[in-house]
C-alpha positions, 0 to 999 in steps of 0.5 A, spaced: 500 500 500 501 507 498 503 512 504 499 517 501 492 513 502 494 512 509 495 519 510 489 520 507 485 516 512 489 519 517 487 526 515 479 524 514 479 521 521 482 528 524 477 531 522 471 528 523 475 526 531 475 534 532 468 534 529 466 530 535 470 533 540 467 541 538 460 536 538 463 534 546 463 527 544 469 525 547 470 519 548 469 517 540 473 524 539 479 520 543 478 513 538 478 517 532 486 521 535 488 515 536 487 511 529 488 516 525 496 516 529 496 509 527 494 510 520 501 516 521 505 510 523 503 506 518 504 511 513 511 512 515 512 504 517 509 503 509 515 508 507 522 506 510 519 499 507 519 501 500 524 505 501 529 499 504 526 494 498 528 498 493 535 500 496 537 492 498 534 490 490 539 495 488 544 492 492 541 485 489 542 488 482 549 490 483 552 484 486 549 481 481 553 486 476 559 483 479 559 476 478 557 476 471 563 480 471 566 475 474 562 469 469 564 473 463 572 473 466 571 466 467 567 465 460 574 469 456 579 464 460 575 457 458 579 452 455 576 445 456 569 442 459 571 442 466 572 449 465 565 450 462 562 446 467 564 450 472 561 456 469 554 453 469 553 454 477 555 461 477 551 462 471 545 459 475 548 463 482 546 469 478 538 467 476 537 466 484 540 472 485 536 476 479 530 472 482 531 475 490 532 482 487 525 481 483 522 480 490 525 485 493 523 490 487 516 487 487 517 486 479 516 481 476 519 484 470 526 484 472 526 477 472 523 476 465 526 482 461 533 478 465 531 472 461 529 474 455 535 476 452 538 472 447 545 471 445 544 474 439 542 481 442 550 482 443 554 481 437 562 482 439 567 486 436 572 482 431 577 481 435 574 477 442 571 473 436 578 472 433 580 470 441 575 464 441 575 462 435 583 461 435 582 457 441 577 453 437 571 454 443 564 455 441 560 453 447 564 460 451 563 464 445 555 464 446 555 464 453 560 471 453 555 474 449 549 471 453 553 474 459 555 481 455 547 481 453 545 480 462 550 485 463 547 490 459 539 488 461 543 489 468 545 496 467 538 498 464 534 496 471 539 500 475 539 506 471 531 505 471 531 505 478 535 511 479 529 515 477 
């Protein structure tokens, strides 16, 4: 819920506890005081929440910009199958995180918009195509770009949430 609808409340029942009090009806006048100080508290309460949600999935979404630095580092450097098998964990590692930041936001977008890219959405530049190819690596070619493509999607959700 928005703060602003309990502020709302908290005004409407104001004033129609000063109206029963200028009525000397003090009894409900004290009744409706003390709701619309609640319905303040729980309009700064809904506040610092939405507050904190927002500044731990930002947290969330950088830690999440630091270990696809650190897949796409491992992707660059692979050279055999127990290297790519290593990858994959802390490719998954990342989802799970995307995920977390997801709930913290309370966008299910983010999840989707991370999923949907596609290797083909980043090509590489000639020379990072000549290094994989020389090295004869196909499989970590695809997940760099796939890699490369998260990082941008990444970046795009934090600049939208600095707004």
């Amino acid at each position: 819920m928005n703060s602003t609808l309990f502020l709302g409340v908290a005004t409407a029942l104001n004033a129609f506890g000063a109206f029963l009090a200028s009525r000397q009806h003090l009894y409900a006048a004290y009744v409706f005081l003390v709701l619309a100080v609640v319905m303040v508290i729980l309009a700064i309460w809904t506040a610092y929440r939405n507050e904190y949600r927002l500044k731990r999935g930002r947290r969330e979404l950088g830690r999440v910009l630091v270990e696809l630095s650190q897949c796409a580092l491992a992707a660059h450097r692979g050279n055999s199958a127990s290297d790519y098998d290593k990858l994959r964990p802390m490719i998954d590692k990342v989802k799970n995180r995307v995920a977390v930041a997801a709930k913290y936001l309370d966008d299910s977008s983010v999840e989707s918009r991370f999923l949907a890219v596609n290797v083909l959405d980043v090509q590489l530049d000639q020379a990072t195509k000549e290094h994989f190819i020389g090295r004869g690596q196909g499989s970590f070619w695809t997940v760099y770009q796939q890699i490369n493509g998260w990082r941008a999607c990444i970046e795009r959700l934090l600049q939208e949430l600095r707004r």
